[in-house]
N, C-alpha and C positions, 0 to 999 in steps of 0.2 A: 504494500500500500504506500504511496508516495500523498502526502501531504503538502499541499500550495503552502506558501508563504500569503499573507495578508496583505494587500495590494493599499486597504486601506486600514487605519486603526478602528478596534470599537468607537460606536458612538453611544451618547448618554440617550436611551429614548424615554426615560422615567423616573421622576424623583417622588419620592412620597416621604414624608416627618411626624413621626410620632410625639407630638410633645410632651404626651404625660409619663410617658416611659426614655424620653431622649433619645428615639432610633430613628435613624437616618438610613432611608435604603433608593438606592441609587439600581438600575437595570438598565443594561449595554445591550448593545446591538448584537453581539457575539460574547462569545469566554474571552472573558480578562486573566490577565498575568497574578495572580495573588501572593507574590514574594513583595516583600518590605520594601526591596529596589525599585517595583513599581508601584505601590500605593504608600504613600509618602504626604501624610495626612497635615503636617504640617506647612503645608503647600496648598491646603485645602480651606475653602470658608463659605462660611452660608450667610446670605445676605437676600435682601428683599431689590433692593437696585439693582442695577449692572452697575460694574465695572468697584461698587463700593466691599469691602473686604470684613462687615461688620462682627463677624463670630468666628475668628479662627478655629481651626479643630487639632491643634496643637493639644497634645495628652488625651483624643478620645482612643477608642482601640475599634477595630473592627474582625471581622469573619467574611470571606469570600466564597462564594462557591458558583463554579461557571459565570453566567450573565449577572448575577448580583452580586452589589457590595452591602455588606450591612456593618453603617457605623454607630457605633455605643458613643453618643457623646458624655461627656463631662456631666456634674450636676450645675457646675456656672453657667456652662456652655447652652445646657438645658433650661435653664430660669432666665437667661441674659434674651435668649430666643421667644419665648414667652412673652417678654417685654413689650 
């Protein structure tokens, strides 16, 4: 069996936020890479604007499996979002 290489990256088609529990689940177009090297959460933030950076996700933790990421935010992270 010969497997293509990916012509293009996943895309995001789905975000959903749980607020009362702080989970953030995110579903791609395709299986994402789920080593640390590429989900790199500190690089990541939820915000109501574009382009604004309001709630980094610096110290949440997640679990990937195929097309979804599912991220545990913080309890700041989860009360500051509530806001």
């Amino acid at each position: 069996m010969y497997c293509f290489p990916d012509i293009q990256p996943p895309s995001l088609v789905n975000v959903t936020i749980g607020l009362s529990k702080g989970i953030l689940k995110l579903t791609f177009s395709e299986t994402i890479k789920s080593h640390e090297d590429f989900i790199v959460l500190n690089k990541m933030h939820i915000s109501n604007v574009k382009q604004n950076k309001d709630i980094p996700l610096t110290g949440a933790s997640y679990t990937s499996q195929f097309t979804e990421l599912t991220i545990q935010m913080t309890e700041l992270q989860r009360v500051t979002a509530i806001k």
